[in-house]
C-alpha positions as CSV (number, residue, x, y, z in Angstrom):
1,X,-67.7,-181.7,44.1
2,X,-68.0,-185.5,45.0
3,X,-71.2,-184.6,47.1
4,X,-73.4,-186.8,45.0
5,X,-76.0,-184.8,44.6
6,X,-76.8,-181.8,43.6
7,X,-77.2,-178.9,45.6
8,X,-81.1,-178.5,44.5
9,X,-81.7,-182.4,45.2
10,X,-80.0,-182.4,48.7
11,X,-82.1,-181.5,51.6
12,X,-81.0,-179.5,54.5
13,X,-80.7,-181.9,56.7
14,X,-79.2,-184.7,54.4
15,X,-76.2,-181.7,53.6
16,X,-76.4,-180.4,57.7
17,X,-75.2,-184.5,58.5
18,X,-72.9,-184.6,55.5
19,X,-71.3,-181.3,56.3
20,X,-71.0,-182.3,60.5
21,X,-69.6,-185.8,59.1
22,X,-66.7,-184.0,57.1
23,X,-66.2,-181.8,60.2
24,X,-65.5,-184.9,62.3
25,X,-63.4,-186.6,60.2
26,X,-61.5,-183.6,59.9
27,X,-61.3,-183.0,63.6
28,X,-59.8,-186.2,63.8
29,X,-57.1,-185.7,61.7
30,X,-54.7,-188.4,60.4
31,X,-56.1,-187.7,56.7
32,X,-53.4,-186.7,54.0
33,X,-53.1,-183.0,53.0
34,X,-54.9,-183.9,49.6
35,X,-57.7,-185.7,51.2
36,X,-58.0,-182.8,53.9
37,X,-58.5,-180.2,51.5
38,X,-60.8,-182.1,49.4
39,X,-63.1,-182.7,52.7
40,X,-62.8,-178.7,53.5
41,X,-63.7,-178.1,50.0
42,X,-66.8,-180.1,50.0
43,X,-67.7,-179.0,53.2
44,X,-67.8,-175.7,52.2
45,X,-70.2,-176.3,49.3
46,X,-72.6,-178.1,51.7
47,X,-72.7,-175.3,53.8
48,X,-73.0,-172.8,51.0
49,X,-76.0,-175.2,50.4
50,X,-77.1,-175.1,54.1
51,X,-76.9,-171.1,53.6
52,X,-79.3,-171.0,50.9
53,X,-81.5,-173.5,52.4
54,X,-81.8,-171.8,55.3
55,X,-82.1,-168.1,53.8
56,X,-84.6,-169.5,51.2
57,X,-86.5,-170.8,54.3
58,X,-86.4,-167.8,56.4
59,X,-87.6,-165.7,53.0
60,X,-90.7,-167.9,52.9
61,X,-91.8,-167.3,56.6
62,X,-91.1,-163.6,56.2
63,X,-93.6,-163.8,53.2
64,X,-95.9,-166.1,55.3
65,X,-95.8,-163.8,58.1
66,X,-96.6,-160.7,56.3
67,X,-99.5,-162.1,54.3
68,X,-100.6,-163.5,57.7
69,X,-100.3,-159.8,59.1
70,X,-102.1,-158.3,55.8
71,X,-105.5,-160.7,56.4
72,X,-105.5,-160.0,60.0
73,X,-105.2,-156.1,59.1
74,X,-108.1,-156.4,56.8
75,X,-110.2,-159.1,59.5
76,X,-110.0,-156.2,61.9
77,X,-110.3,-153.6,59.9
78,X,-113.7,-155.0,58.5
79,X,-114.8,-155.6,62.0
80,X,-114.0,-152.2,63.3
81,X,-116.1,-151.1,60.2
82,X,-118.7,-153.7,61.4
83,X,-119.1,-152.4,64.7
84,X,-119.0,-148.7,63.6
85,X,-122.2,-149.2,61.4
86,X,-124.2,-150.7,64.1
């Protein structure tokens, strides 16, 4: 869509400025109706791209967090096991 990149190349940030770029311009009007809607449409594939970056992100620190809970579990389990034998 005249990004020019792909979705999976872009970063978040690099389509976050992009997309808050085609928001000003289109704030400021004076564009032609054509041009208009081609800026709307690419700005709503960069933030379908934001989207998934974002919810691919938040995935991966749920995952983190619930491993991070798992080994603490275990680390006080074993000590409360630790201290029981004594």
């Amino acid at each position: 869509m005249g990004t020019g990149k792909s979705g999976e190349e872009l970063s978040f940030e690099d389509a976050y400025n992009r997309l808050e770029d085609m928001v000003r311009r289109l704030e400021e009007g004076g564009l032609s109706l054509s041009d208009a809607t081609r800026l709307f449409e690419e700005g709503m594939h960069l933030a379908r791209i934001c989207n998934e970056l974002l919810t691919s992100a938040e995935l991966r620190i749920t995952r983190l967090q619930t491993a991070y809970g798992e080994q603490m579990r275990l680390l006080a389990d074993a000590q409360e096991e630790e201290g029981v034998e004594d």
